[in-house]
PyMOL CGO cylinders between C-alpha atoms (Angstrom):
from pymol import cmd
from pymol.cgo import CYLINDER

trace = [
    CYLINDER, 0.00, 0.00, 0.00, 1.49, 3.35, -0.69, 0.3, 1, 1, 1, 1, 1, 1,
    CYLINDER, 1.49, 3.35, -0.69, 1.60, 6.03, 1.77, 0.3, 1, 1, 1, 1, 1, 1,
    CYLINDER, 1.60, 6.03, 1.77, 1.53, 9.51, 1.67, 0.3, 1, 1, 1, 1, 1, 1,
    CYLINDER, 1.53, 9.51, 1.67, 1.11, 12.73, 4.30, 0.3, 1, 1, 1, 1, 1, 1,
    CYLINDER, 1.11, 12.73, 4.30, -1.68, 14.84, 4.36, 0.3, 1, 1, 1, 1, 1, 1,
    CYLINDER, -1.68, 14.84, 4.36, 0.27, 17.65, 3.07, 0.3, 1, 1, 1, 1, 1, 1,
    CYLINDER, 0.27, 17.65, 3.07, 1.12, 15.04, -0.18, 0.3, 1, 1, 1, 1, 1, 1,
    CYLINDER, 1.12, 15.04, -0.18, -2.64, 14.16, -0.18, 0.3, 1, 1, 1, 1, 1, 1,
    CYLINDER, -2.64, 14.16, -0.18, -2.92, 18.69, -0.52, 0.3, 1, 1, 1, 1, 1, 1,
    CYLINDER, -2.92, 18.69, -0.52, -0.43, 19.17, -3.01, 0.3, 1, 1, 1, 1, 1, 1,
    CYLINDER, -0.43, 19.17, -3.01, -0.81, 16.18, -5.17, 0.3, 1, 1, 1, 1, 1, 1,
    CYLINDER, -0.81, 16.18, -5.17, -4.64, 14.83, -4.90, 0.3, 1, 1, 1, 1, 1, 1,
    CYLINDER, -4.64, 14.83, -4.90, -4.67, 14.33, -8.43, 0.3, 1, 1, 1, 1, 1, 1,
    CYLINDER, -4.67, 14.33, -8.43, -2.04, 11.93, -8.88, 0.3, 1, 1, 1, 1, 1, 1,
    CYLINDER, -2.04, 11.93, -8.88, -3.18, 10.03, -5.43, 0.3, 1, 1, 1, 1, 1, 1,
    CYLINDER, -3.18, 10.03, -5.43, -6.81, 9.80, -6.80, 0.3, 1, 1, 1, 1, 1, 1,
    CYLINDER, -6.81, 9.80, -6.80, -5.21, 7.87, -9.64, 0.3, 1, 1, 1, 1, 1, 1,
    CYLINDER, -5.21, 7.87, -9.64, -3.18, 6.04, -7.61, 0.3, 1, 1, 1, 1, 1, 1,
    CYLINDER, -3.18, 6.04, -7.61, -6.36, 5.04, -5.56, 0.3, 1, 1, 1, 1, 1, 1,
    CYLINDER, -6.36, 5.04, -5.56, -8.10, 3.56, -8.69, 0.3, 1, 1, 1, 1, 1, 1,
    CYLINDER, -8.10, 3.56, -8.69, -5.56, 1.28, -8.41, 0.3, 1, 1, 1, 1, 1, 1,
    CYLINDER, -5.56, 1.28, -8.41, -4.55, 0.72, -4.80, 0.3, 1, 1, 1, 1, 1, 1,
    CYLINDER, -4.55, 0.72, -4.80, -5.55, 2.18, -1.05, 0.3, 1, 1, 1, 1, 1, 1,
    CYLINDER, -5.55, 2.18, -1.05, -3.28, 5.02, -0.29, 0.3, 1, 1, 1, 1, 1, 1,
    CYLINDER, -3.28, 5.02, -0.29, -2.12, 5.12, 3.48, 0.3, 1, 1, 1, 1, 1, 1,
    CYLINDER, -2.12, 5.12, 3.48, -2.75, 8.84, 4.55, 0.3, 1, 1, 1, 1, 1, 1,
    CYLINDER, -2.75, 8.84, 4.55, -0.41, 9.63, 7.63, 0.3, 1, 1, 1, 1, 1, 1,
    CYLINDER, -0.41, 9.63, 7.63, -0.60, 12.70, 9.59, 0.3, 1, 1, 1, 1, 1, 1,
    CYLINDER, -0.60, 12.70, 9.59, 2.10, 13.25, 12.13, 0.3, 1, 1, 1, 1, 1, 1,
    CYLINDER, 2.10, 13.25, 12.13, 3.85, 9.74, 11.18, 0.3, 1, 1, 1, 1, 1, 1,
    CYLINDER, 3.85, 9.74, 11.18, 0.70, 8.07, 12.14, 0.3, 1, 1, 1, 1, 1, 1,
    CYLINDER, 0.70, 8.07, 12.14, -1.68, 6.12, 9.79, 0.3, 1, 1, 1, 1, 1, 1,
    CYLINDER, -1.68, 6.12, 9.79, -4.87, 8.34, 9.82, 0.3, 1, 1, 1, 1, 1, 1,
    CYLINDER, -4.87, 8.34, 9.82, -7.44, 7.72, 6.86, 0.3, 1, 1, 1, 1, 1, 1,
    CYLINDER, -7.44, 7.72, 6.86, -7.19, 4.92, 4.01, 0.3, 1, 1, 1, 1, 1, 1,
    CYLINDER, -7.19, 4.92, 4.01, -8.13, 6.79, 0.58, 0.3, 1, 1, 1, 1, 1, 1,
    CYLINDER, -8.13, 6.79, 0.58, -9.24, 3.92, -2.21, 0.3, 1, 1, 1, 1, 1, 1,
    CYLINDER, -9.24, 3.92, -2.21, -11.59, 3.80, -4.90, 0.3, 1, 1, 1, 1, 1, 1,
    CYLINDER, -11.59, 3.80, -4.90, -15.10, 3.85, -4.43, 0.3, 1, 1, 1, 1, 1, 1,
    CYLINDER, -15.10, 3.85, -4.43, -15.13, 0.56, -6.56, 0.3, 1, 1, 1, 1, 1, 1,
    CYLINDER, -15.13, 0.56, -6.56, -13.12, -1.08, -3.86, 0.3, 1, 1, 1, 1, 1, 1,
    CYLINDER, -13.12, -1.08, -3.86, -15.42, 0.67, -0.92, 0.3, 1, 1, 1, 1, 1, 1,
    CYLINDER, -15.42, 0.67, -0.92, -18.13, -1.42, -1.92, 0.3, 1, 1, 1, 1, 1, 1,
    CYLINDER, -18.13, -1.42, -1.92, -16.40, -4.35, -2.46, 0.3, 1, 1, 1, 1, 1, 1,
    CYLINDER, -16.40, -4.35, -2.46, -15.60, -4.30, 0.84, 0.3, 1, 1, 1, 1, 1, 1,
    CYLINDER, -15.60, -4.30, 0.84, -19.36, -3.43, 2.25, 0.3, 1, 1, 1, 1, 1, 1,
    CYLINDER, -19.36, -3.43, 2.25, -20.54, -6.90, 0.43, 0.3, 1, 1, 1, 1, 1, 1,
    CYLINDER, -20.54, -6.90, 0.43, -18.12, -8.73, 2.71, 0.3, 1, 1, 1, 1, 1, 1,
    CYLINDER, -18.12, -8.73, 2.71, -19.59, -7.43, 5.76, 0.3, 1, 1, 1, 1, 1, 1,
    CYLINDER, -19.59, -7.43, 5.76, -21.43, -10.13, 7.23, 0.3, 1, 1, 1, 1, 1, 1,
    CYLINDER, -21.43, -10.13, 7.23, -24.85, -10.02, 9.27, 0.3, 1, 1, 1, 1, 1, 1,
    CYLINDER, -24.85, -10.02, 9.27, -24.31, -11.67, 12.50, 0.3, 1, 1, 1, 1, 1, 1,
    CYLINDER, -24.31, -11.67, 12.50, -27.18, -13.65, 14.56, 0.3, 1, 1, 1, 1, 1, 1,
    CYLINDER, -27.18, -13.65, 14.56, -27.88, -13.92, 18.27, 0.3, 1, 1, 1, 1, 1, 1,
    CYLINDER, -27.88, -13.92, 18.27, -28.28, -17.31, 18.85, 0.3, 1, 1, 1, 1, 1, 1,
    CYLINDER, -28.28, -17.31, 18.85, -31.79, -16.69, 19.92, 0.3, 1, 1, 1, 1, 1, 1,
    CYLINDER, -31.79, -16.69, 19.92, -32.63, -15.53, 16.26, 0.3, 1, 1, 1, 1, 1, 1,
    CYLINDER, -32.63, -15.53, 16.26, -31.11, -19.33, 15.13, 0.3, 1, 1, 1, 1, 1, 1,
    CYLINDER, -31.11, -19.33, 15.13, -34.03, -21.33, 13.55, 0.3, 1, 1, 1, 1, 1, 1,
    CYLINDER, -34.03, -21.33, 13.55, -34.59, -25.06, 14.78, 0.3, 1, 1, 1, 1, 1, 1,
    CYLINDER, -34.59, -25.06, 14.78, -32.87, -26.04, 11.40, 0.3, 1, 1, 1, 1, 1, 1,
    CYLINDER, -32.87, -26.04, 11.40, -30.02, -24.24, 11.96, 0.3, 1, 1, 1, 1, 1, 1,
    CYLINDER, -30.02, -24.24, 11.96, -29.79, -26.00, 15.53, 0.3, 1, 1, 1, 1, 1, 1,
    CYLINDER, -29.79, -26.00, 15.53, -29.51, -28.94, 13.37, 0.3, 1, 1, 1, 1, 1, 1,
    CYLINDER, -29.51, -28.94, 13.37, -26.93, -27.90, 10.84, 0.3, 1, 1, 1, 1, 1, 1,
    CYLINDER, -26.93, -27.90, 10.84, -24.75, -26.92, 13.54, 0.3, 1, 1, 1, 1, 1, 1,
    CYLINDER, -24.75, -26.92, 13.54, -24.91, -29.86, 15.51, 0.3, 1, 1, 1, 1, 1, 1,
    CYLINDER, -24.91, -29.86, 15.51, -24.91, -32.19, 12.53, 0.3, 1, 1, 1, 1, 1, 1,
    CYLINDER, -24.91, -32.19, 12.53, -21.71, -29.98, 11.03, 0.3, 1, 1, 1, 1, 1, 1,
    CYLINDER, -21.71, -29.98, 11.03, -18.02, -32.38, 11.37, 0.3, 1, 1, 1, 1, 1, 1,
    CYLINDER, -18.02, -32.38, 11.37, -14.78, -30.01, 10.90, 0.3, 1, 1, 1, 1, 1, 1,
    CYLINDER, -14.78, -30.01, 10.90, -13.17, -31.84, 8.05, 0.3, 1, 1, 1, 1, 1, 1,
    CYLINDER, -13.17, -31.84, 8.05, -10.05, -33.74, 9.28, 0.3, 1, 1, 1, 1, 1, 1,
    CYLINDER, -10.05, -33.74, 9.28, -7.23, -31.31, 8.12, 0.3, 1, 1, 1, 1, 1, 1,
    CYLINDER, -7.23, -31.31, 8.12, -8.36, -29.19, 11.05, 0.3, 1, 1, 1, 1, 1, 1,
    CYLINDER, -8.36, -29.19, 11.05, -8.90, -31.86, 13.99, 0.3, 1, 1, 1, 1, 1, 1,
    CYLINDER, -8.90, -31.86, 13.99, -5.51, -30.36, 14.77, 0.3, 1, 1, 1, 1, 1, 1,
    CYLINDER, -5.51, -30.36, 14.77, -7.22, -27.85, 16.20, 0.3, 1, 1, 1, 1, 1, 1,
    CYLINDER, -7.22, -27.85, 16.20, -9.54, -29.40, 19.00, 0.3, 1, 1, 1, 1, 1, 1,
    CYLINDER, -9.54, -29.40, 19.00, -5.87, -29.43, 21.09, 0.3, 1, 1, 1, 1, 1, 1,
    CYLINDER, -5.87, -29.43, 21.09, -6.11, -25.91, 21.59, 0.3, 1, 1, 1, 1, 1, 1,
    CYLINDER, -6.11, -25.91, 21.59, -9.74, -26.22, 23.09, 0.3, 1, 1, 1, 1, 1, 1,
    CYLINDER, -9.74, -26.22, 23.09, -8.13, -28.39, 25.87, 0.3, 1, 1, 1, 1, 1, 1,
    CYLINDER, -8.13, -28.39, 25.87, -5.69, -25.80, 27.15, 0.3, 1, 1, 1, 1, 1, 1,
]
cmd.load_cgo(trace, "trace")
């Protein structure tokens, strides 16, 4: 990701909204990362990823079932160590 200083961001918003279409641009004020700038394109790309997330309350009965029925395929049974520590 490039990165550039507000004052950069001033001076040269022309070239950074280019450079946006492309790739986020890291905008750092005071050496410190402060705003992402990126493409609107790549905004809501991001927005379809967000997920809704249910209480377990709003669960149907079905979904009771596919969760209970669900096996973890083998390459990660690995991992049910780590729920006994």
């Amino acid at each position: 990701m490039h990165s550039v200083t507000i004052s950069d961001l001033q001076r040269q918003i022309g070239e950074i909204q280019d450079l946006a279409l492309k790739e986020p641009v890291s905008v750092t004020r005071n050496g410190r990362e402060k705003y992402v700038f990126l493409s609107a394109d790549e905004y809501h790309r991001l927005k379809r990823r967000d997920r809704d997330v249910l209480g377990v309350e709003e669960l149907s009965e079905e979904d009771i079932r596919d969760i209970v029925a669900a096996k973890v395929p083998d390459e990660y049974a690995y991992l049910d160590e780590l729920m006994d520590t």
